[in-house]
C-alpha positions in Angstrom: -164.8 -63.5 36.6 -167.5 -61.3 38.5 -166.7 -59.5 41.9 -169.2 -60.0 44.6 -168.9 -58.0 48.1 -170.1 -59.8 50.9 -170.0 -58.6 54.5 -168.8 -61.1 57.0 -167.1 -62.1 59.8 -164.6 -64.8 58.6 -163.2 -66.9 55.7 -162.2 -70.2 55.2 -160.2 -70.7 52.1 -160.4 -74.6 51.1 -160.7 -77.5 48.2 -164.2 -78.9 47.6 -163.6 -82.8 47.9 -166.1 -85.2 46.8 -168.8 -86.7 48.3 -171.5 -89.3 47.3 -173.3 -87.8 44.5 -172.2 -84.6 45.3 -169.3 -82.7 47.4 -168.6 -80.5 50.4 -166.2 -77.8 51.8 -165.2 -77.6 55.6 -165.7 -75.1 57.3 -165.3 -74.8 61.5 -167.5 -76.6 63.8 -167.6 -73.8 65.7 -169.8 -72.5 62.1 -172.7 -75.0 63.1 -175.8 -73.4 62.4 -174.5 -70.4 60.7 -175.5 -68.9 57.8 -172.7 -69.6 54.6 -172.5 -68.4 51.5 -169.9 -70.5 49.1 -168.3 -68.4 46.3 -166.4 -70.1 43.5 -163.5 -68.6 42.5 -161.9 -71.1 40.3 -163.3 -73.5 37.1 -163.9 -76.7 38.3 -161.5 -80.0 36.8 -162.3 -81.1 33.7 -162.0 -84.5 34.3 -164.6 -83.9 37.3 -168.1 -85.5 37.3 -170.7 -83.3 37.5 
Protein backbone atom coordinates (compact mmCIF):
# COMPACT_ATOMS: atom_id res chain seq x y z
CA UNK A 1 0.00 0.00 0.00
CA UNK A 2 1.39 3.62 -0.75
CA UNK A 3 0.92 6.56 1.72
CA UNK A 4 -0.43 9.75 0.24
CA UNK A 5 -0.65 13.10 2.49
CA UNK A 6 -3.31 15.28 1.59
CA UNK A 7 -4.24 18.45 3.36
CA UNK A 8 -7.87 18.89 4.04
CA UNK A 9 -10.54 19.91 5.99
CA UNK A 10 -12.64 16.71 6.62
CA UNK A 11 -13.14 12.96 6.00
CA UNK A 12 -15.83 10.83 5.33
CA UNK A 13 -15.06 7.18 5.84
CA UNK A 14 -17.70 5.11 3.71
CA UNK A 15 -18.52 1.89 1.28
CA UNK A 16 -18.65 2.52 -2.44
CA UNK A 17 -22.14 0.94 -3.45
CA UNK A 18 -22.98 0.41 -6.95
CA UNK A 19 -24.50 2.34 -9.39
CA UNK A 20 -25.55 1.89 -13.06
CA UNK A 21 -22.48 1.10 -14.86
CA UNK A 22 -20.42 2.46 -12.37
CA UNK A 23 -20.60 3.41 -8.42
CA UNK A 24 -20.47 6.22 -5.96
CA UNK A 25 -19.46 7.21 -2.34
CA UNK A 26 -21.57 9.85 -0.19
CA UNK A 27 -20.29 12.38 0.94
CA UNK A 28 -22.26 15.59 2.86
CA UNK A 29 -24.52 17.74 0.92
CA UNK A 30 -23.16 20.43 2.64
CA UNK A 31 -19.72 19.09 0.18
CA UNK A 32 -21.72 20.33 -3.09
CA UNK A 33 -19.45 21.90 -5.21
CA UNK A 34 -16.27 21.05 -3.41
CA UNK A 35 -13.34 19.85 -4.58
CA UNK A 36 -12.80 15.76 -3.54
CA UNK A 37 -10.25 13.58 -3.86
CA UNK A 38 -11.31 9.66 -3.29
CA UNK A 39 -8.42 7.49 -2.00
CA UNK A 40 -8.71 3.66 -1.98
CA UNK A 41 -7.64 2.05 0.85
CA UNK A 42 -8.84 -1.43 0.47
CA UNK A 43 -8.91 -4.17 -2.75
CA UNK A 44 -12.04 -4.11 -4.23
CA UNK A 45 -14.41 -7.64 -4.08
CA UNK A 46 -13.57 -10.18 -6.22
CA UNK A 47 -16.73 -11.19 -7.18
CA UNK A 48 -17.29 -7.27 -8.21
CA UNK A 49 -17.90 -6.20 -11.78
CA UNK A 50 -15.65 -3.98 -13.02
Amino acid sequence: MERFEINGHEVVDGDVRPTGNGAHVYVPRRWLGADVKIVRVSEPDSDSDE
